[in-house]
C-alpha positions, -999 to +999 in steps of 0.1 A: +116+071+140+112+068+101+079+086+097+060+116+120+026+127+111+009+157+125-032+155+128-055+176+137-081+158+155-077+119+165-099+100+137-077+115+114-051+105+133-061+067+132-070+068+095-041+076+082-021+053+112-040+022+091-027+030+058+005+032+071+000+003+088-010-010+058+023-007+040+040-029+068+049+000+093+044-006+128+022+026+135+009+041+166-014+073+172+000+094+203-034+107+220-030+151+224-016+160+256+001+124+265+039+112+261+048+105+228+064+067+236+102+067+232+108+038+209+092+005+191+074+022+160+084+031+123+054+058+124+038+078+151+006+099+144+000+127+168-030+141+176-029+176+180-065+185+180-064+216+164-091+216+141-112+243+155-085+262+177-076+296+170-053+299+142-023+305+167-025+281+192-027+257+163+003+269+150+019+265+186+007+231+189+024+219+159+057+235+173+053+220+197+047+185+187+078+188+162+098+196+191+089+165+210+092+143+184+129+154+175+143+150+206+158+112+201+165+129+166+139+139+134+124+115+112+128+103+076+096+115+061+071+145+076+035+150+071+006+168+076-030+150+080-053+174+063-091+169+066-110+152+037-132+178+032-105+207+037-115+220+074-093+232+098-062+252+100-045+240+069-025+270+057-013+275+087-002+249+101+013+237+068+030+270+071+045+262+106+060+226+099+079+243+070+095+265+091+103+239+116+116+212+091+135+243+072+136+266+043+147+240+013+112+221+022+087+220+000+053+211+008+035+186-013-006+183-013-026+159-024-063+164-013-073+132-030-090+102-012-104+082-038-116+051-016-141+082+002-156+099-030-126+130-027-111+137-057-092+170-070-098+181-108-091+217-119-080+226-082-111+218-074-117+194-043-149+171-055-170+152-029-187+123-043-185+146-075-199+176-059-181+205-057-172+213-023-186+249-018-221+228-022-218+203+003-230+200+038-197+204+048-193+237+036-221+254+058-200+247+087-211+273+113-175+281+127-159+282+096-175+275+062-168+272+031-172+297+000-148+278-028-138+247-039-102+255-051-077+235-026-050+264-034-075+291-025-087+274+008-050+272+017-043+308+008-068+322+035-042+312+058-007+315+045+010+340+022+034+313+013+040+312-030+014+281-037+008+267-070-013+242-087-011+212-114-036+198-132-048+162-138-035+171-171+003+174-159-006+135-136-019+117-170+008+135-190+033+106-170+063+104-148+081+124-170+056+154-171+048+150-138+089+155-126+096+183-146+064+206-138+074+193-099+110+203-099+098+237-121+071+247-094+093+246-062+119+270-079+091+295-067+065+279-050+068+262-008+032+247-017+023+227-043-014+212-047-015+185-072-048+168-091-056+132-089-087+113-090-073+074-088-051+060-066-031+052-099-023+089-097-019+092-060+006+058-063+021+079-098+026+113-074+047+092-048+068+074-073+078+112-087+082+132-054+106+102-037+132+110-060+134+150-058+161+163-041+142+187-019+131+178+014+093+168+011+063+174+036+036+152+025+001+169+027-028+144+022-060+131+043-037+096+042-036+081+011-007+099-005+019+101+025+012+058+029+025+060-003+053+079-008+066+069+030+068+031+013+082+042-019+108+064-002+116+038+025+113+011+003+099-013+034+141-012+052+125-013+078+105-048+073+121-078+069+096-101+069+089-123+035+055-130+022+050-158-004+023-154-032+012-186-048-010-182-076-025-213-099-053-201-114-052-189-155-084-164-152-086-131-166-096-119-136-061-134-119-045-117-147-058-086-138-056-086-099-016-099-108-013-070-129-023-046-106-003-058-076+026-059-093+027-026-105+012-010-071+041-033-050+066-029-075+068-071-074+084-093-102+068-129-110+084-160-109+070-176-135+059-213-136+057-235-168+029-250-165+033-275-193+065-288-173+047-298-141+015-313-166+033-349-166+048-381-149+080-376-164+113-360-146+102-327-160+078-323-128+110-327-104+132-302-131+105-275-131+101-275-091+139-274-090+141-245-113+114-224-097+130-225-059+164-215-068+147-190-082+126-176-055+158-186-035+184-157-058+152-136-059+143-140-013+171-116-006+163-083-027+124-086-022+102-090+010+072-102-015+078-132-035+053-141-063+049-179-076+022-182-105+010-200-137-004-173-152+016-152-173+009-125-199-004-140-233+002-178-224-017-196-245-044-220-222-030-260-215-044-290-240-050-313-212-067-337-235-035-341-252-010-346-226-032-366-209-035-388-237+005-388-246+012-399-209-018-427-205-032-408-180-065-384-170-071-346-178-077-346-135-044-362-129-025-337-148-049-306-137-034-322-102+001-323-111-001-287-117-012-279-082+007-307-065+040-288-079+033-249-071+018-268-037+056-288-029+077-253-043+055-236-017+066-259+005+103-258+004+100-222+001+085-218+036+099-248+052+137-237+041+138-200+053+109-208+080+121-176+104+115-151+080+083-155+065+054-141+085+027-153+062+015-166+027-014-161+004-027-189-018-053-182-046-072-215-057-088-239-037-067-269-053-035-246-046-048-243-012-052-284-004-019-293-023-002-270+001-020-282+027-014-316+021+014-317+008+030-295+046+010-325+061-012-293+073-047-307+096-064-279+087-070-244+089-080-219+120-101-192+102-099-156+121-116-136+097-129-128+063-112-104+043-133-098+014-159-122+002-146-157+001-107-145+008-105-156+044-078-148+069-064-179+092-035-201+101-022-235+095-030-261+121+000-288+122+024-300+098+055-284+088+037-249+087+019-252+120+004-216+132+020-195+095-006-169+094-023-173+055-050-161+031-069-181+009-089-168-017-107-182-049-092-176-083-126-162-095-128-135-069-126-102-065-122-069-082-081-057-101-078-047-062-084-076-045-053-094-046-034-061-037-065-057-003-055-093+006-018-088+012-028-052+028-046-071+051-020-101+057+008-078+064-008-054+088-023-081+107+014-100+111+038-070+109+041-065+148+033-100+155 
């Protein structure tokens, strides 16, 4: 078992299972009071529906869900799922993982969920920019709320040394960030940290992986998905995903940009002006581009093929067209015919290990199709609008699960949701 995370009700339990899911672990939530299954999962989320018990029997329950989960041997990476809007017994039970999982752990939190209006500034836990203390949440009959300070709301229940760091010490960068982390746990077994984007959150899981003290990830999700697939690094997964990219937009640019930081994925790079032509530069460039992905298939899961690269100055069309005797369209075809036959021998050559492939372009998508003598495409589902989720029908490619999305659309995320999507839909399959 890589990855065990304690919840305290069930919806919890599921929302943070997706994320995790998410990041190409094969997740299951364990239902309170039922066997925790014995084997087939990276991540198991166990309910232990605690929310509104009494402070003790909480604390027994998560005992006693540690317990079970460490008799075949304890996981890689602990957490606790915290409730968005901070109810619950979160001191305490925080306080009785860290004396389960031992003195030298540290317990990170990170009250942030971005996606669902939470964000942390000051200590404070914002809700759609509302303090919390004014909130509906916070009139909670059995136990509300009289602050908005995450370390305070944590203090009711636990003496433990807590301390907090600002957005200040996230935008200050990595380097900041390690050295107030590594200063705070010489006397302090909590520590709340600010962060309003997932750029922080995703900055936060990059720093705490490499700390040498044992971690226990504190979040309503978004944090421990995260740092489980920065600190696992995906061993787990070896299943290869191919990225083929033609269009030049900005808006490519950006969605590129932001997948590649957030997945930690390196380009391949195509010269466009080399597959623009007749001549045996076509054949060269195709060459050179799958030896390429072929060095590059066995140190990454996620391999990226694309025309657009940073600062590239946009084809003259008219003029190559006119040096080779030939149309603008012919060339603009070229172009795609190439990334659609190095997608092609990509797949076709290491056919058993990739689970899936994601084409942006609708020429990119009909060169690969015709060129993998494809008759089409079942559709299961639509991702976002105009990304849609299917498999090929025939050809060399016959039933390779693949998204298709146009080079216009979307948000910087939308590249980044797409491949979310494509790998928790083929991970177990």
């Amino acid at each position: 078992m890589d990855i065990v995370v304690l919840c305290d009700d069930l919806t919890g339990a599921n929302a943070t299972g997706v994320k995790l899911s998410k990041q190409g672990f094969k997740t299951a939530t364990v239902i309170h009071g039922l066997p925790l299954p014995q084997s087939g999962y990276d991540a198991l989320c166990l309910d232990i529906d605690s929310r509104y018990a009494p402070e003790n029997q909480a604390r027994n329950r998560v005992t006693a869900a540690l317990k079970e989960s460490t008799k075949n041997g304890r996981a890689a990476i602990y957490s606790k799922r915290i409730d968005s809007t901070l109810r619950g017994n979160i001191g305490s039970e925080m306080e009785a993982m860290l004396e389960f999982l031992g003195k030298e752990t540290v317990a990170v939190v990170v009250s942030s969920f971005p996606d669902s209006g939470r964000t942390t500034i000051g200590g404070f836990l914002l809700v759609d920019n509302i303090p919390l203390q004014q909130t509906d949440v916070a009139q909670d009959p059995v136990r509300p709320l009289t602050t908005s300070k995450v370390e305070e709301i944590i203090q009711f229940q636990t003496e433990l040394p807590t301390t907090t760091l600002g957005l200040d010490v996230v935008l200050g960068g990595r380097e900041k960030l390690e050295q107030q982390i590594n200063q705070a746990k010489q006397h302090s077994k909590i520590i709340c940290i600010d962060a309003v984007t997932e750029e922080h959150i995703d900055l936060i899981a990059e720093v705490v992986k490499n700390i040498e003290t044992p971690v226990l990830s504190v979040d309503p999700g978004p944090f421990t998905a995260a740092y489980a697939s920065k600190k696992l690094n995906q061993a787990k997964r070896s299943h290869k995903y191919l990225i083929t990219i033609g269009s030049v937009t900005t808006q490519t640019g950006m969605q590129i940009d932001y997948f590649t930081h957030k997945m930690n994925v390196k380009p391949i790079y195509v010269t466009p002006a080399n597959l623009a032509t007749f001549t045996d530069d076509w054949g060269k460039e195709v060459n050179r581009v799958v030896e390429e992905a072929e060095d590059k298939l066995q140190d990454t899961d996620i391999l990226m093929i694309t025309t657009y690269s940073p600062g590239q100055k946009m084809l003259d069309l008219s003029s190559l067209a006119a040096k080779e005797n030939t149309t603008e369209d012919s060339l603009a075809k070229r172009i795609t015919d190439g990334l659609g036959m190095i997608s092609r021998r990509i797949l076709e050559n290491n056919r058993e290990l990739f689970k899936g492939c994601y084409l942006s372009g609708g020429d990119v998508t009909a060169s690969v199709g015709s060129i993998t003598r494809a008759h089409g495409i079942e559709l299961n589902d639509e991702i976002i609008p105009l990304a849609a989720f299917g498999s090929f029908i025939g050809g060399y490619l016959d039933g390779m699960p693949v998204v298709t999305k146009g080079g216009m659309i979307g948000d910087k995320k939308a590249l980044h949701t797409c491949m979310s999507y494509l790998i928790s839909s083929t991970i177990n399959t």
